[in-house]
C-alpha positions as CSV (number, residue, x, y, z in Angstrom):
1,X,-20.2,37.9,-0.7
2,X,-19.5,36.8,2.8
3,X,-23.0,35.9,3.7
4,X,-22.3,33.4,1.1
5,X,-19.8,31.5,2.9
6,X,-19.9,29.0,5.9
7,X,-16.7,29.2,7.8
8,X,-16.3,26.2,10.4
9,X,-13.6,24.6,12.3
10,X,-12.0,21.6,12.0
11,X,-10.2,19.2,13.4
12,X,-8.4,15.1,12.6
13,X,-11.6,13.9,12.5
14,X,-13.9,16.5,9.8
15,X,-16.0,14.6,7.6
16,X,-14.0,16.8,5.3
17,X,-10.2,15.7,5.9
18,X,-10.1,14.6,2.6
19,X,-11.3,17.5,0.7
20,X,-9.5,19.6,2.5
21,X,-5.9,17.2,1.7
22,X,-6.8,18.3,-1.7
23,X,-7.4,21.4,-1.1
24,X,-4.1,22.1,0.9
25,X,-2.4,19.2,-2.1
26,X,-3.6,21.8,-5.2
27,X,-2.8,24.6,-2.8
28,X,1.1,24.2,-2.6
29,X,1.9,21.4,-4.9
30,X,-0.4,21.0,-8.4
31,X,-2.9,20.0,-10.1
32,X,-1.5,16.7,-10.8
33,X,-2.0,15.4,-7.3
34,X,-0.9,11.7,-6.3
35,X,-2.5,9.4,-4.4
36,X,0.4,9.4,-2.3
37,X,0.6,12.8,-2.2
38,X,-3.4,13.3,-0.8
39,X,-2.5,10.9,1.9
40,X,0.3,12.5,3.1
41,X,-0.9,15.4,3.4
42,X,-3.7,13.7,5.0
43,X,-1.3,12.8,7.6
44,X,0.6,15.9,7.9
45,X,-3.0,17.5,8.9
46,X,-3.9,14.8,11.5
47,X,-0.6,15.4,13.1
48,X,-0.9,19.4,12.7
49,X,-4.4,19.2,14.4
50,X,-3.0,17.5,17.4
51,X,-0.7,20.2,18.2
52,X,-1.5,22.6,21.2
53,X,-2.8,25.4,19.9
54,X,-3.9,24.6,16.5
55,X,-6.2,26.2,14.5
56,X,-8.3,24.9,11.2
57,X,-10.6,26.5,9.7
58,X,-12.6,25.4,6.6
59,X,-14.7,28.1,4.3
60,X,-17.7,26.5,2.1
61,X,-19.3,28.6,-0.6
62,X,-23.4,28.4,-0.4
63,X,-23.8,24.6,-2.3
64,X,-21.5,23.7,0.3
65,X,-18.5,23.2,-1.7
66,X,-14.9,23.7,0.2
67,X,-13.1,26.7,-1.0
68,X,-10.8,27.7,0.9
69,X,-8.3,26.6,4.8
70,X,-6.6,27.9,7.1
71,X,-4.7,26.3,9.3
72,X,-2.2,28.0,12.1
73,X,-0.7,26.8,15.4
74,X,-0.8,29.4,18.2
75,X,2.5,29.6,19.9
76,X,2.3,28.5,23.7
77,X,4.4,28.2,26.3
78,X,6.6,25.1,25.3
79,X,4.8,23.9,22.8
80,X,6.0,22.6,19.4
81,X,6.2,25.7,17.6
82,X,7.3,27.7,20.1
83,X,10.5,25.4,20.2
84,X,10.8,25.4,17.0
85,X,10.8,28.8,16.6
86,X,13.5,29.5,19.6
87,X,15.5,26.8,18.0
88,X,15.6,28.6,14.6
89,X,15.9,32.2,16.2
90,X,19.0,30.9,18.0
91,X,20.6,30.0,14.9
92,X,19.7,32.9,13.3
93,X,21.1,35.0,15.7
């Protein structure tokens, strides 16, 4: 079954951003996805993909259909995340 899928990377500019708004829209909100809702989430990937450290990948089955994302941010020395995450920690503590 894996032989069957591409995996790729991607980044603010993929000729897939859209598709894969969609993908990420259906994902964690529903099927009944806004126009407003594709575009942010448009944004909110753009932004995410400038982040040091980021990670997007994009899975397409064999007619080259998008099926599935991932997207992480690898925590670096004072990067976003990583202040984010002290932050949070802190106030958890």
């Amino acid at each position: 079954m894996l032989e069957n899928i591409e995996i790729d990377y991607f980044n603010s500019n993929d000729s897939d951003i859209e598709k894969i708004a969609k993908l990420y829209c259906m994902t964690f909100l529903t099927d009944n996805i806004l126009l407003e809702d594709k575009e942010n989430a448009v944004k909110n990937i753009r932004k995410h993909t400038g982040y040091e450290g980021f990670i997007g990948l994009k899975c397409k089955d064999a007619k080259g259909k998008l099926i599935g994302l991932h997207m992480a941010i690898q925590v670096c020395p004072n990067n976003f995340t990583e202040k984010k995450l002290l932050i949070n920690y802190q106030t958890i503590k």
